[in-house]
C-alpha positions as CSV (number, residue, x, y, z in Angstrom):
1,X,9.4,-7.8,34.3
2,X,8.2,-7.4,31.0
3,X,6.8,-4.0,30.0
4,X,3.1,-4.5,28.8
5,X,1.8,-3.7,24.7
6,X,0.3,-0.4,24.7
7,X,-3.2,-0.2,24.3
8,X,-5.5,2.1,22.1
9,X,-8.4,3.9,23.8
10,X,-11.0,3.6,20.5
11,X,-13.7,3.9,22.3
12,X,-14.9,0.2,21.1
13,X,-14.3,0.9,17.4
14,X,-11.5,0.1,15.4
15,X,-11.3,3.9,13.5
16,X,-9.2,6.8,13.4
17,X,-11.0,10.6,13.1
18,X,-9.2,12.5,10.5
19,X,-9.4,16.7,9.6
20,X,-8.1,17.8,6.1
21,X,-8.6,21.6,6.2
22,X,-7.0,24.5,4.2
23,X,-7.8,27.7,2.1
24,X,-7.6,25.6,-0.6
25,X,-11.2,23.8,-1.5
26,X,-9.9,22.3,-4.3
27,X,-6.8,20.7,-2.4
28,X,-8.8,19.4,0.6
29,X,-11.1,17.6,-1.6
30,X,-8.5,16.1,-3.6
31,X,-6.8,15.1,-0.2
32,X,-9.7,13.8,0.6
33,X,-10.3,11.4,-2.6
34,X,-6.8,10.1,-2.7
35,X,-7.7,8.8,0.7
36,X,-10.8,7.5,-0.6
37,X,-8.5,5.8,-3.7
38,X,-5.8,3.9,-1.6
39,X,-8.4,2.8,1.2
40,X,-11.5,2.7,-0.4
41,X,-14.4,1.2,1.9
42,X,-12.2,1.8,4.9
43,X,-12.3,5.6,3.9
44,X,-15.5,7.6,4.9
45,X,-15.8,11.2,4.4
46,X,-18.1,12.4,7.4
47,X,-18.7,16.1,7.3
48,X,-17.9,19.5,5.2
49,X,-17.9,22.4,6.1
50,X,-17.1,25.8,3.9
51,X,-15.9,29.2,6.2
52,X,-14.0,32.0,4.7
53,X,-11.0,30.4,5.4
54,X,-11.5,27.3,3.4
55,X,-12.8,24.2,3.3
56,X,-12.8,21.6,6.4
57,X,-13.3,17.8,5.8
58,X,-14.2,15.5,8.9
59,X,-13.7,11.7,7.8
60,X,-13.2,8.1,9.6
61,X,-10.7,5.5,8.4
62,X,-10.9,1.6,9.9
63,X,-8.0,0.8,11.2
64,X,-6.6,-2.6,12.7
65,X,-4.9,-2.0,16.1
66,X,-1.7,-3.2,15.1
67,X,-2.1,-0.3,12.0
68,X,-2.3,2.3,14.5
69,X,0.5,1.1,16.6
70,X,2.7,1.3,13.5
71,X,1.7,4.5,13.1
72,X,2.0,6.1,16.5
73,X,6.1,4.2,16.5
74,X,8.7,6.2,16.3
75,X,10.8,6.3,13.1
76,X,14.2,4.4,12.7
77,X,15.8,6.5,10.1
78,X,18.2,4.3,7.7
């Protein structure tokens, strides 16, 4: 019998929640708009927040299933 495709649990949306967080403001915010330059609308910076430790960005990216299957394969090293 045929195994069945996996299936994503996104809760109805088609979105992945990302974090970038390090001591480095300046890095996490230029993590954050090179994200915003290769996907553009699909890219959406949600939150910031600033603690001693650094700088934490919460963002959404859009996402077609298949992307996020791709991403969640393993990788055939060649």
């Amino acid at each position: 019998m045929p195994h069945a495709a996996p299936r994503l649990a996104l809760g109805g949306t088609n979105g992945v929640r990302l974090v970038l967080e390090a001591g480095d403001a300046a890095a996490v915010e230029a993590a954050a708009a090179a994200l915003k330059a290769r996907f553009g609308a699909r890219f959406a910076v949600i939150g910031r927040r600033r603690a001693k430790a650094g700088l934490r960005v919460t963002a959404s990216l859009q996402v077609s299933a298949d992307e996020a299957l791709d991403a969640g394969a393993p990788r055939e090293d060649g």
